[in-house]
LUMLO-34758 format. One record per atom (N, C-alpha, C): residue in three letters; x, y, z. Coordinates in steps of 0.05 Angstrom, whole numbers, padded with zeros to 5 digits, always signed. Layout:
N
ALAXYZ...
This chain:
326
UNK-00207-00489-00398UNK-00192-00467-00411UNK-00164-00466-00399UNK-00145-00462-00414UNK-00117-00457-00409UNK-00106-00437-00429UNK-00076-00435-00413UNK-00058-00412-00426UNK-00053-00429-00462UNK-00051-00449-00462UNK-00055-00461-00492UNK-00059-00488-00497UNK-00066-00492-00522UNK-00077-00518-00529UNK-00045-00540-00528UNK-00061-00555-00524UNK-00030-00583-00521UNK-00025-00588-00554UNK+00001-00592-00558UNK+00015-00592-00584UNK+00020-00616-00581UNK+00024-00633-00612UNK+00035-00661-00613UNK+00028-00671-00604UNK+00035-00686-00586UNK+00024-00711-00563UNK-00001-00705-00539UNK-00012-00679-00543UNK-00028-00674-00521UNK-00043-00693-00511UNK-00048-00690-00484UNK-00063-00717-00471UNK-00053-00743-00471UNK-00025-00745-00481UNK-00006-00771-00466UNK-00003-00773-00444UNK-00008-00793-00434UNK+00011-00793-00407UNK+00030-00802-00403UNK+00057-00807-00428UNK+00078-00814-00415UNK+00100-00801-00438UNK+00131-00804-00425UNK+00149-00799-00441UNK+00159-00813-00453UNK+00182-00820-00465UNK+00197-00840-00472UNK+00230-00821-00464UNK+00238-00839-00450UNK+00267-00827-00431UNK+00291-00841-00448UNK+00310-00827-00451UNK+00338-00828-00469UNK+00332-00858-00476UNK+00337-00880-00464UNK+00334-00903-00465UNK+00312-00920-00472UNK+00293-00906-00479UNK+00272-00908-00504UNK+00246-00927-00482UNK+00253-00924-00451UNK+00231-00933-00425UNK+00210-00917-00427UNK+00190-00920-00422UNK+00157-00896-00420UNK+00170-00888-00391UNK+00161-00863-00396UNK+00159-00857-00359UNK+00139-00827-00360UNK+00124-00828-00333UNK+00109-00811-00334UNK+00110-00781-00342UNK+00098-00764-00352UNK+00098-00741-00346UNK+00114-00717-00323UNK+00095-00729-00297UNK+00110-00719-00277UNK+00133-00733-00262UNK+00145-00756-00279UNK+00176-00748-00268UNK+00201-00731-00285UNK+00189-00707-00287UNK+00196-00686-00305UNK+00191-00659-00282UNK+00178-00671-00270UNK+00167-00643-00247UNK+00199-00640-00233UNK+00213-00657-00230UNK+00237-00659-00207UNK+00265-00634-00229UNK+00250-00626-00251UNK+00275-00614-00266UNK+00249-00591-00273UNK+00230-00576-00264UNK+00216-00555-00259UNK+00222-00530-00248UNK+00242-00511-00260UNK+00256-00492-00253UNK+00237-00482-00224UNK+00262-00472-00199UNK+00248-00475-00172UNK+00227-00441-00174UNK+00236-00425-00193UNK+00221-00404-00198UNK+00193-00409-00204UNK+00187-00432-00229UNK+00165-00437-00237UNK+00150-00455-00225UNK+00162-00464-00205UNK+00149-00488-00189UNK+00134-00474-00169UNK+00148-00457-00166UNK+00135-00432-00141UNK+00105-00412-00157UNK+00117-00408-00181UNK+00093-00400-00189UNK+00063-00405-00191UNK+00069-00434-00204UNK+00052-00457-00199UNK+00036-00462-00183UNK+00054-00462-00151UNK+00037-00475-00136UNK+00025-00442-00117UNK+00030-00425-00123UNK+00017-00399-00112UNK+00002-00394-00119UNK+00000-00397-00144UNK-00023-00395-00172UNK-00049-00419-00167UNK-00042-00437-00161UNK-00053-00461-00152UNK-00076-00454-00121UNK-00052-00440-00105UNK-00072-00443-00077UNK-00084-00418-00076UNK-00084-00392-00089UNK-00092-00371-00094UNK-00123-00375-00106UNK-00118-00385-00129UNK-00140-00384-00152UNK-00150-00366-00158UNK-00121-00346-00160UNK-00125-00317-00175UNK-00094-00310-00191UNK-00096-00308-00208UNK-00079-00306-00225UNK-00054-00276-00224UNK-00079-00255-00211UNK-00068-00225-00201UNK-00059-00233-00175UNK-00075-00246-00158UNK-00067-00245-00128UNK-00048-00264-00124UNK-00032-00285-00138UNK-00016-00296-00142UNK+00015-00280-00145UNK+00010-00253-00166UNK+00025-00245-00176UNK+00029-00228-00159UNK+00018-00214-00147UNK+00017-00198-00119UNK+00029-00203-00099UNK+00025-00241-00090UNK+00043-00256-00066UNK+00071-00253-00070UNK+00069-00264-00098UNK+00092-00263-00117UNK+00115-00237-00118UNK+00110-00216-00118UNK+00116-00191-00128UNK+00127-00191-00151UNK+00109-00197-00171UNK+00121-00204-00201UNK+00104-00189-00218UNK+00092-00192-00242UNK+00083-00180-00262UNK+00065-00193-00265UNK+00032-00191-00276UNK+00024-00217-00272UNK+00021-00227-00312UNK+00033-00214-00328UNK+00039-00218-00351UNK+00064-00238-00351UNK+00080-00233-00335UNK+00106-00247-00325UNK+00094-00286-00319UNK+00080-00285-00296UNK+00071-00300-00288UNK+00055-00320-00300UNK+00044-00312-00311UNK+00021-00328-00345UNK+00038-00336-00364UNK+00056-00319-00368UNK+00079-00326-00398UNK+00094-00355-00380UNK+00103-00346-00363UNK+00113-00384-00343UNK+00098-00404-00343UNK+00075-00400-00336UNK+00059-00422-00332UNK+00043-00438-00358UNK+00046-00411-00382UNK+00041-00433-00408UNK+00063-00435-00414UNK+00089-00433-00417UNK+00111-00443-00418UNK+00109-00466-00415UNK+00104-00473-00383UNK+00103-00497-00370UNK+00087-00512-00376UNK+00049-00506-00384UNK+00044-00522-00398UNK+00046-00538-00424UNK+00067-00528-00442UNK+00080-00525-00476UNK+00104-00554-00462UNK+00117-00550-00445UNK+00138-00563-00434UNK+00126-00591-00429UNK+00101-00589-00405UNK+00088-00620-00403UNK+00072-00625-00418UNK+00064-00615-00436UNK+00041-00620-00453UNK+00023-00625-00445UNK+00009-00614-00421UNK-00014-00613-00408UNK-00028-00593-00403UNK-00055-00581-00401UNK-00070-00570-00392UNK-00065-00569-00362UNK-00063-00551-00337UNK-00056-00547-00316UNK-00080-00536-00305UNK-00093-00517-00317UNK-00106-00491-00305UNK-00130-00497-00320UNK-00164-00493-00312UNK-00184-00486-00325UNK-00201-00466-00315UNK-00206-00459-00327UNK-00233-00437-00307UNK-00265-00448-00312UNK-00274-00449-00291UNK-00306-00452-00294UNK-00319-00429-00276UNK-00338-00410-00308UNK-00341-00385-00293UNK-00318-00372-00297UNK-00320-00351-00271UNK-00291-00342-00258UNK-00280-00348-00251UNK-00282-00373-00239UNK-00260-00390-00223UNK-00241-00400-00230UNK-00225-00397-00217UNK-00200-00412-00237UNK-00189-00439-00220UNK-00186-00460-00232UNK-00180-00488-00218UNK-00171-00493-00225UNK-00150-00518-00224UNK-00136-00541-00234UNK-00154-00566-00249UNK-00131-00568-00269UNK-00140-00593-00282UNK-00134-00623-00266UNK-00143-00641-00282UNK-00139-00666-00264UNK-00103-00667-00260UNK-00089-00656-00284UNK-00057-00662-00291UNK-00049-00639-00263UNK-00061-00613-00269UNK-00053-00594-00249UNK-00063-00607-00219UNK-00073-00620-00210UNK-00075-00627-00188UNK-00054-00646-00179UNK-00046-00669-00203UNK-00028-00685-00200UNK+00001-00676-00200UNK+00011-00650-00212UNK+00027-00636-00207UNK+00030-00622-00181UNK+00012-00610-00170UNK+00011-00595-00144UNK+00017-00606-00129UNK+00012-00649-00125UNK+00023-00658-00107UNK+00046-00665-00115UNK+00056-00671-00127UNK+00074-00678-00133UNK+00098-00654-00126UNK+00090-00629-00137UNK+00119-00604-00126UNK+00114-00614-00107UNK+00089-00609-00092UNK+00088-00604-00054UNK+00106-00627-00038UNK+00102-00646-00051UNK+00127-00677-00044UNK+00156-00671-00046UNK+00158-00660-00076UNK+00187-00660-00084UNK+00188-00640-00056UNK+00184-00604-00051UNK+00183-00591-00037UNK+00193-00601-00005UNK+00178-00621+00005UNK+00182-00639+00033UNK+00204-00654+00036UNK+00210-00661-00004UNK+00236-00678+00009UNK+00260-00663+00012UNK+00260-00634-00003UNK+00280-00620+00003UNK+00285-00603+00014UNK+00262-00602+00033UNK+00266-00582+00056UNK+00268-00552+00059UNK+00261-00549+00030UNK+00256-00513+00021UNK+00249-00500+00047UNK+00259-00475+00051UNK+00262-00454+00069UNK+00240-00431+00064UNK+00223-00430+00086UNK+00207-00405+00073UNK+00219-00377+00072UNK+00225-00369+00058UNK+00238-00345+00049UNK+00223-00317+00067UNK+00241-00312+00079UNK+00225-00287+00103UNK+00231-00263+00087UNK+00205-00248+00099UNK+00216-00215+00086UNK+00223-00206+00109UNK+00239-00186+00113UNK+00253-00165+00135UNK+00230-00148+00134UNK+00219-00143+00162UNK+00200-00129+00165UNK+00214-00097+00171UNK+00205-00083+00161UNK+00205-00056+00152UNK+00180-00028+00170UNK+00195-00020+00185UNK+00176-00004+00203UNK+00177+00037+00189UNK+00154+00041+00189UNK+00147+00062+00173UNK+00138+00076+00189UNK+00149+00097+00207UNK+00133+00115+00216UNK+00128+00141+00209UNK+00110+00152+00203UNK+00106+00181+00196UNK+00079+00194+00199UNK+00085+00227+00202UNK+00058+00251+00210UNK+00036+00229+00190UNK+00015+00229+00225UNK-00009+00228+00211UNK-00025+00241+00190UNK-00021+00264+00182UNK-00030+00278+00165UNK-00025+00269+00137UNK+00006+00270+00131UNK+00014+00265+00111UNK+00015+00233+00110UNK+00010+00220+00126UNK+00001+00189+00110UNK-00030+00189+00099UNK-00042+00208+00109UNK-00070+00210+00102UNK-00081+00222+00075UNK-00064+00241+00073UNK-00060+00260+00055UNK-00048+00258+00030UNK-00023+00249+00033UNK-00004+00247+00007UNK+00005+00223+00001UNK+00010+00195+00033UNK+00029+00181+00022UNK+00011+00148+00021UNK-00004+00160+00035UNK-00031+00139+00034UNK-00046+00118+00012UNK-00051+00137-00015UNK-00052+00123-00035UNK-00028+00096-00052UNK-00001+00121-00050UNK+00013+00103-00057UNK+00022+00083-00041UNK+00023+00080-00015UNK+00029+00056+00009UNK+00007+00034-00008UNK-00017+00046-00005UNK-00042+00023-00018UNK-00025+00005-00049UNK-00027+00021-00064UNK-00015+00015-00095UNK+00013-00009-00090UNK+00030+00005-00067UNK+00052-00016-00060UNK+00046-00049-00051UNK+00029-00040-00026UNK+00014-00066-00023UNK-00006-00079-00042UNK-00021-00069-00060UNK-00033-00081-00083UNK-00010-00094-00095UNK+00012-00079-00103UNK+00030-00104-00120UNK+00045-00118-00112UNK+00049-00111-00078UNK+00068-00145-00061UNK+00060-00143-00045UNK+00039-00177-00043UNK+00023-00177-00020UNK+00041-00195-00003UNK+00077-00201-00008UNK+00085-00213+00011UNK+00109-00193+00026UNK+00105-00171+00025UNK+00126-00155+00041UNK+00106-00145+00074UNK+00122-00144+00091UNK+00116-00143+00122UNK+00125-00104+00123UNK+00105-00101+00127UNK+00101-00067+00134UNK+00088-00066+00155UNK+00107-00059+00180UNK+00095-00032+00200UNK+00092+00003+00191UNK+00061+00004+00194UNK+00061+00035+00197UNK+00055+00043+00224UNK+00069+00068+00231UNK+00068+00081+00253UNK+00066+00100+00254UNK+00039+00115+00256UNK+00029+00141+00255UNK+00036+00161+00278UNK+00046+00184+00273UNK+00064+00201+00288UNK+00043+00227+00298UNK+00029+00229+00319UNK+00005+00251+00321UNK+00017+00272+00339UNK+00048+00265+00345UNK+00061+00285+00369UNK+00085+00288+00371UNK+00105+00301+00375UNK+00129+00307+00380UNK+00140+00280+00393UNK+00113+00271+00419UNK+00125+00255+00439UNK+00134+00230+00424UNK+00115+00226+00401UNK+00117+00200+00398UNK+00127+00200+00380UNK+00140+00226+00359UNK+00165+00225+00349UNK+00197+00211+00359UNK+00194+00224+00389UNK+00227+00222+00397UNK+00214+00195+00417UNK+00197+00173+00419UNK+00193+00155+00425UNK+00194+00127+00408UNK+00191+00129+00385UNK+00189+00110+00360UNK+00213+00107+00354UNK+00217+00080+00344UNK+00237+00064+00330UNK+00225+00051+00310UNK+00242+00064+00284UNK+00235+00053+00262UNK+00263+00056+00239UNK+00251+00049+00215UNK+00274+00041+00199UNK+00270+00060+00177UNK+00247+00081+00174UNK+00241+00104+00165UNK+00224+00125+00174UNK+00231+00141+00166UNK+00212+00168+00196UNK+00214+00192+00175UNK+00181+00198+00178UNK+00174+00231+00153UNK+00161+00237+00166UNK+00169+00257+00182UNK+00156+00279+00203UNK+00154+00304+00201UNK+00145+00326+00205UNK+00132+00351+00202UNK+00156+00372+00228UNK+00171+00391+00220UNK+00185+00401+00247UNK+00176+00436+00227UNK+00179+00452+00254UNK+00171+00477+00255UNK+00204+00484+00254UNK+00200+00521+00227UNK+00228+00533+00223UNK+00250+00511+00200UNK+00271+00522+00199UNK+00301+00518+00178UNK+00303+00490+00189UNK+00297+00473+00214UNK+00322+00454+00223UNK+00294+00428+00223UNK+00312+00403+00221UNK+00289+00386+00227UNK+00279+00371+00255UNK+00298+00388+00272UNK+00291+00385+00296UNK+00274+00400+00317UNK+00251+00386+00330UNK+00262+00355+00343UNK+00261+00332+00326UNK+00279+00317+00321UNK+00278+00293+00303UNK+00273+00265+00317UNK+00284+00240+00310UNK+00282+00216+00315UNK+00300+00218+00333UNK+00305+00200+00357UNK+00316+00200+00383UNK+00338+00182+00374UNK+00337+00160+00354UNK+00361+00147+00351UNK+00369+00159+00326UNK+00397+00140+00323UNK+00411+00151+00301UNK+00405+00141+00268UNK+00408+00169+00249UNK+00384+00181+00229UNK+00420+00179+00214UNK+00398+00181+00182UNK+00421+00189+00163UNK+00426+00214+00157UNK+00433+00238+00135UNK+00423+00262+00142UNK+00396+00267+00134UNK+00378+00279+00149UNK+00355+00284+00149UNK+00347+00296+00112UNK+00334+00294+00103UNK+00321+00308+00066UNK+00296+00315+00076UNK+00302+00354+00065UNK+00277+00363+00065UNK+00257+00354+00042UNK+00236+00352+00048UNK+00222+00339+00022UNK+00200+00368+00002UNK+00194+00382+00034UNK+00171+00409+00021UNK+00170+00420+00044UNK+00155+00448+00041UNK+00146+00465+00061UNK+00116+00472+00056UNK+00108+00463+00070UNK+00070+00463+00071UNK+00066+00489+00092UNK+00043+00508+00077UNK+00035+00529+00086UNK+00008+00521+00100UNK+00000+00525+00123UNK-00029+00516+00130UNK-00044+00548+00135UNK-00073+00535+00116UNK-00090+00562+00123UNK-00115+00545+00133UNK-00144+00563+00139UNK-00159+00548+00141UNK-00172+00553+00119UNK-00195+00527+00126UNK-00213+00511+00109UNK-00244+00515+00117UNK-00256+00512+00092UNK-00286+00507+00099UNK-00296+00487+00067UNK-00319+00475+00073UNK-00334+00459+00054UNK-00341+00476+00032UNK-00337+00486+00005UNK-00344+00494-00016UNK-00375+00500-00017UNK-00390+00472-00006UNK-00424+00480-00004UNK-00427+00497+00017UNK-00414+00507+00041UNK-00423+00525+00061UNK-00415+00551+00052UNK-00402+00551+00043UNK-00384+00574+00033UNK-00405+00593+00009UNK-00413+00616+00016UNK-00417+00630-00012UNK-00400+00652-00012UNK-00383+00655-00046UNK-00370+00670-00043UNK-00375+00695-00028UNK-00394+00708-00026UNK-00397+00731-00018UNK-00405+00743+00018UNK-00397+00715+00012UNK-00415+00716+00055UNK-00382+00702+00067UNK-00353+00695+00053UNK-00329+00683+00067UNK-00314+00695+00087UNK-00313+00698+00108UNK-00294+00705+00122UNK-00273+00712+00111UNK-00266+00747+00115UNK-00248+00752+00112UNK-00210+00770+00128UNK-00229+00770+00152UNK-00218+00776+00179UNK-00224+00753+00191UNK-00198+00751+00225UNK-00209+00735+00245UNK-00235+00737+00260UNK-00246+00775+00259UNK-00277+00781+00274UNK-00291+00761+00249UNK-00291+00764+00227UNK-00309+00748+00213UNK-00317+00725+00223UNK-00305+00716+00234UNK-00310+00679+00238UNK-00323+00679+00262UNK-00328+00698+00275UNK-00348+00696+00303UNK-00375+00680+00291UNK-00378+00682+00274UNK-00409+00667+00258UNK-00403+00633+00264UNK-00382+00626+00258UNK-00367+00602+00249UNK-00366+00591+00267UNK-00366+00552+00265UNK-00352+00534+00288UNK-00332+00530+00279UNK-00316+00535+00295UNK-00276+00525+00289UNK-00278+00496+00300UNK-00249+00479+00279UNK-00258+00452+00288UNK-00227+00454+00294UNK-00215+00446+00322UNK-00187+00437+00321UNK-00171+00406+00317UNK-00144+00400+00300UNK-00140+00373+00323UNK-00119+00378+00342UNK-00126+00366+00364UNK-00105+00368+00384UNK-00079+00377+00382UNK-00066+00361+00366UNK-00036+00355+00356UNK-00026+00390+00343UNK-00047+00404+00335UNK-00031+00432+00333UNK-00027+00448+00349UNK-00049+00445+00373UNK-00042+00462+00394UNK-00014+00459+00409UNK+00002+00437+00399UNK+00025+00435+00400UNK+00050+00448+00389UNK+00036+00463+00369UNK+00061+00477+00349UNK+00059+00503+00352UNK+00085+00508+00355UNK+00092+00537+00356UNK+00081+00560+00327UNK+00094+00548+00302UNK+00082+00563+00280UNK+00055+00569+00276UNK+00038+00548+00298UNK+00004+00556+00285UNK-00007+00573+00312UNK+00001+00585+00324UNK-00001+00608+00347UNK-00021+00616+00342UNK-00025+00640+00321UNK-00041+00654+00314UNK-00069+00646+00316UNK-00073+00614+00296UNK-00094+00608+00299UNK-00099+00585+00335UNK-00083+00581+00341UNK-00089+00566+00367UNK-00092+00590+00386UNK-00089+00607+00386UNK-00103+00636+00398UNK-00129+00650+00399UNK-00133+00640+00373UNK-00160+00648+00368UNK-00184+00623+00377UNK-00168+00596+00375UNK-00194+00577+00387UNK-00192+00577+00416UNK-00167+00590+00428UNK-00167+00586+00451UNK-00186+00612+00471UNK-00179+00633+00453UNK-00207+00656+00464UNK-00235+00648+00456UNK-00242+00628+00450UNK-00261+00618+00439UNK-00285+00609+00454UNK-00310+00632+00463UNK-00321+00615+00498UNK-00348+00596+00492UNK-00350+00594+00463UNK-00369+00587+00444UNK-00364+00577+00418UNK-00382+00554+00403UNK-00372+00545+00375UNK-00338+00532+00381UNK-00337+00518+00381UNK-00305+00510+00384UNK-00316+00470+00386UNK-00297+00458+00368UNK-00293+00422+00371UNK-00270+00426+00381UNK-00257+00413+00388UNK-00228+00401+00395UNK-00237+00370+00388UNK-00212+00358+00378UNK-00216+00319+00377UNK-00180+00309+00363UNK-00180+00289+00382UNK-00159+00273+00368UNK-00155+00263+00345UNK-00174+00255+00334UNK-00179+00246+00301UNK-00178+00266+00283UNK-00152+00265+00262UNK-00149+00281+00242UNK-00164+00272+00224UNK-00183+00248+00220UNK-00192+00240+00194UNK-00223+00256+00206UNK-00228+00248+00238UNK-00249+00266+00236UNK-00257+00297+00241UNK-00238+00311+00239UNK-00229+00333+00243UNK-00232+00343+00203UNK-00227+00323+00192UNK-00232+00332+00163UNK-00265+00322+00157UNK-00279+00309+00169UNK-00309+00301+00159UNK-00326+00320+00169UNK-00314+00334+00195UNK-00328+00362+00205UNK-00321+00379+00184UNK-00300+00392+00171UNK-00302+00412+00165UNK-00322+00406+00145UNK-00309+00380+00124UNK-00335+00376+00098UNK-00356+00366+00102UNK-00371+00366+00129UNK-00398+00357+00132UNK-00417+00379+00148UNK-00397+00394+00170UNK-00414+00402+00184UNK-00413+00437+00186UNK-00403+00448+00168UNK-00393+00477+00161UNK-00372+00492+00171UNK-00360+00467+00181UNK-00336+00484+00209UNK-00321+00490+00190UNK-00292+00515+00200UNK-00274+00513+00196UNK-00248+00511+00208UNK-00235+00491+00195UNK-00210+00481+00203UNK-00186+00489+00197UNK-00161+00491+00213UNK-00131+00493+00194UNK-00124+00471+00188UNK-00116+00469+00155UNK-00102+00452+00146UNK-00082+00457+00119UNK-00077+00437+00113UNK-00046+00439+00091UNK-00061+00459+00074UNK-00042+00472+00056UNK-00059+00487+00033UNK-00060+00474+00018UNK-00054+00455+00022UNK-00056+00430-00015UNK-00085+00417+00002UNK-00086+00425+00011UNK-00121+00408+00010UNK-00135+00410-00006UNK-00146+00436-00016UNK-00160+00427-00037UNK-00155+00419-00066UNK-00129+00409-00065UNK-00119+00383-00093UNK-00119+00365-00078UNK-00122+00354-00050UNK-00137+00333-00047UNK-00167+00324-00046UNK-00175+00347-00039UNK-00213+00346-00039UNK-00213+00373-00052UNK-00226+00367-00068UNK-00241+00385-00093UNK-00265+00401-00073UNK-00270+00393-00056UNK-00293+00395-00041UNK-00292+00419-00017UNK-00259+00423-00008UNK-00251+00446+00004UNK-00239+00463-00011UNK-00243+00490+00007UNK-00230+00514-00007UNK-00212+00527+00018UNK-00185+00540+00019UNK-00172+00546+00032UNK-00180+00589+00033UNK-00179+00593+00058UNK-00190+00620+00071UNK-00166+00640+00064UNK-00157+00643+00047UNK-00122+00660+00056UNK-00137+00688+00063UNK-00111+00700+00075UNK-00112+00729+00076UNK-00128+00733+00114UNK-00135+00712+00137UNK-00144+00718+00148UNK-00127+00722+00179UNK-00096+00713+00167UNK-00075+00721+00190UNK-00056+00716+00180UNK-00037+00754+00185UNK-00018+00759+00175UNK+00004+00743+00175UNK+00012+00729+00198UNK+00037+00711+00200UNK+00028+00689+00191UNK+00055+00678+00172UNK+00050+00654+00163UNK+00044+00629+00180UNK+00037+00611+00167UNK+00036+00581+00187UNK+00048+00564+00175UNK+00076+00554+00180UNK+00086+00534+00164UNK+00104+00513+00179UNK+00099+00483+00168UNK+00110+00469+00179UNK+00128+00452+00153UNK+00159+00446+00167UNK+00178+00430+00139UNK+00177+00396+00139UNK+00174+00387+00121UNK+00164+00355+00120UNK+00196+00339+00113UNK+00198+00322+00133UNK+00229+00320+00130UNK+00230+00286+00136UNK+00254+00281+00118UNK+00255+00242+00114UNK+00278+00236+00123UNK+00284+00214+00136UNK+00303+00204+00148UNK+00296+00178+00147UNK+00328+00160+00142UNK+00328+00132+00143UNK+00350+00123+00173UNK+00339+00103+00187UNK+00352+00085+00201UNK+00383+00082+00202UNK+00400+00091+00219UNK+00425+00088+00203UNK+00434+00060+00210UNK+00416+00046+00222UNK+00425+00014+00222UNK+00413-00009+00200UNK+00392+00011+00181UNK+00387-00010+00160UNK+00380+00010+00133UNK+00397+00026+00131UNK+00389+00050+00107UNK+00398+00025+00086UNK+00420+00013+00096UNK+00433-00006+00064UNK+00413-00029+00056UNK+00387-00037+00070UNK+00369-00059+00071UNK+00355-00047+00032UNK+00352-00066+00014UNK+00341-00053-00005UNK+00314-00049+00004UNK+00301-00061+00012UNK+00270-00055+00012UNK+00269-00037+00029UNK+00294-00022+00047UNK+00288+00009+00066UNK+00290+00024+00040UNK+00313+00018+00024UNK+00317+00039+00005UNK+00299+00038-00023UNK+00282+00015-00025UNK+00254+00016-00045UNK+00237+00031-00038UNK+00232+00038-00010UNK+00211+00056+00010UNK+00214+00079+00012UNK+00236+00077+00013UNK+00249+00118+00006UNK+00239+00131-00016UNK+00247+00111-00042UNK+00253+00120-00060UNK+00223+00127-00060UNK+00204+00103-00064UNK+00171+00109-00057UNK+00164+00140-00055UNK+00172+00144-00024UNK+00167+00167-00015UNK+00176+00189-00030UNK+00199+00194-00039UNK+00212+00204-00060UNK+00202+00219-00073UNK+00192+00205-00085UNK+00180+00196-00112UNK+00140+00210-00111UNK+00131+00200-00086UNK+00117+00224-00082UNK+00108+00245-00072UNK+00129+00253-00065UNK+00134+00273-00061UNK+00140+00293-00080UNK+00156+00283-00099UNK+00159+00298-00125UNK+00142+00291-00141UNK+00114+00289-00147UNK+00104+00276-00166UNK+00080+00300-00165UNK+00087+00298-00132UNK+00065+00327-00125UNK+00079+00350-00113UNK+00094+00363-00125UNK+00108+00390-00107UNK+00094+00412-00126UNK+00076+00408-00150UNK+00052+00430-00148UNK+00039+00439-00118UNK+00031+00424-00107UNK+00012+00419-00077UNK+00029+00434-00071UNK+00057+00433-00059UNK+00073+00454-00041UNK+00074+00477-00052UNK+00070+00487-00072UNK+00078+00515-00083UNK+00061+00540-00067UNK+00075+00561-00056UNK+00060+00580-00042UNK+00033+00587-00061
């Protein structure tokens, strides 16, 4: 099976060159646009047609429309599948060596990507920006991404990176990044209340004062007992001489609340991320709020792939500023 059946001469193996000489097929590979030759042979050592297009960062409709192009051009079958598999034909094998030769004799350069360091609040990579990071890497499996998860002030003004979305308490975005930033963009202001699992919860038995929750295990993560705006509630786990987790893991700090009845503070957009939590309001007067704020590198903001990453973030950030709404 192939992208199409051979026209006219299919299954020749030779040309006839200006001067009316036979000559093979593949000495036609040496005038193989270097785009499609690349296609080819990614497509070739992949033996996936998506994950090709993925290495690629291309389309993979893009990618198929080339390569039967190319087969229409040599008049050969290239590609077959047996099953799912997708392989080369006897011609596509004879091609593959053949680029890979031409390739050796001219010394093609492997094309590097600029590696790109991403650091940002653990929360919100977990939370909001997490999916789409995934979706990015599904469609270019050849770009070089550092992430660097930010669980502390400390290791805010410790990190070097080429983009930084961090969480600061009050109007200002400081404390910020320790080197030099572009101007900082607020992106939202996330209100945190606490949480409990929807199945523990009956409406009529919820906490609705802080005495209420004497029933209750409070689950903390570390990283808030660091913030000034969540007082209130780091007050109350800290009079706490019973029922109380503390743990460094924000992912497991969310499997307690939805597994084991605790409750936790977290974003109020949690439950448009889990359907499964419900947020407690009304159980302390002062607010809890922390501002989510983006900054680029001022030594590589002009890099496009810093400024493809932004825009990313951008992008969802606004896609969800329902989630931020008081």
């Amino acid at each position: 099976m192939s992208f199409t059946e051979p026209a006219g001469r299919a299954g020749t193996s030779d040309y006839r060159s200006p001067d009316n000489k036979p000559e093979t097929w593949l000495s036609h590979a040496v005038a193989i646009d270097s785009d499609v030759a690349q296609y080819f042979l990614v497509s070739a050592r992949c033996g996936c047609f998506m994950q090709a297009a993925r290495s690629l960062n291309v389309r993979s409709t893009l990618l198929r429309k080339q390569l039967a192009q190319l087969e229409q051009q040599l008049q050969h079958s290239l590609f077959s599948f047996q099953g799912s598999a997708l392989s080369l034909t006897r011609e596509g094998l004879q091609l593959q060596a053949r680029l890979i030769s031409l390739a050796h004799e001219r010394k093609l350069p492997v094309i590097e990507q600029p590696l790109i360091r991403l650091a940002v609040a653990e929360s919100i990579l977990h939370d909001i920006l997490g999916r789409d990071l995934i979706a990015l890497l599904r469609r270019n499996a050849s770009v070089r991404l550092e992430i660097i998860a930010l669980d502390s002030e400390l290791s805010l003004r410790a990190v070097s990176a080429d983009i930084v979305l961090w969480l600061a308490h009050g109007e200002t975005p400081h404390p910020g990044p320790a080197f030099a930033i572009s101007e900082p963009q607020r992106l939202a202001c996330l209100d945190y209340l606490p949480h409990i699992a929807k199945r523990y919860s009956r409406v009529t038995a919820r906490p609705e004062t802080p005495d209420d929750l004497v029933d209750f295990m409070l689950v903390q993560w570390q990283h808030d007992r660091q913030i000034d705006s969540f007082r209130p509630w780091n007050e109350l786990v800290e009079q706490r001489l019973a029922g109380v987790v503390q743990m460094q893991s924000y992912e497991l700090m969310l499997e307690m609340i939805r597994c084991s009845a605790c409750i936790g503070l977290l974003p109020a957009y949690m439950s448009r991320f889990d359907r499964g939590l419900i947020a407690l309001p009304g159980l302390f007067v002062e607010p809890m709020q922390l501002q989510a704020w983006l900054a680029v590198n001022a030594e590589s903001e002009e890099l496009p792939e810093v400024q493809a990453l932004t825009e990313l973030i951008q992008h969802t950030f606004a896609e969800r500023r329902e989630w931020f709404q008081p």
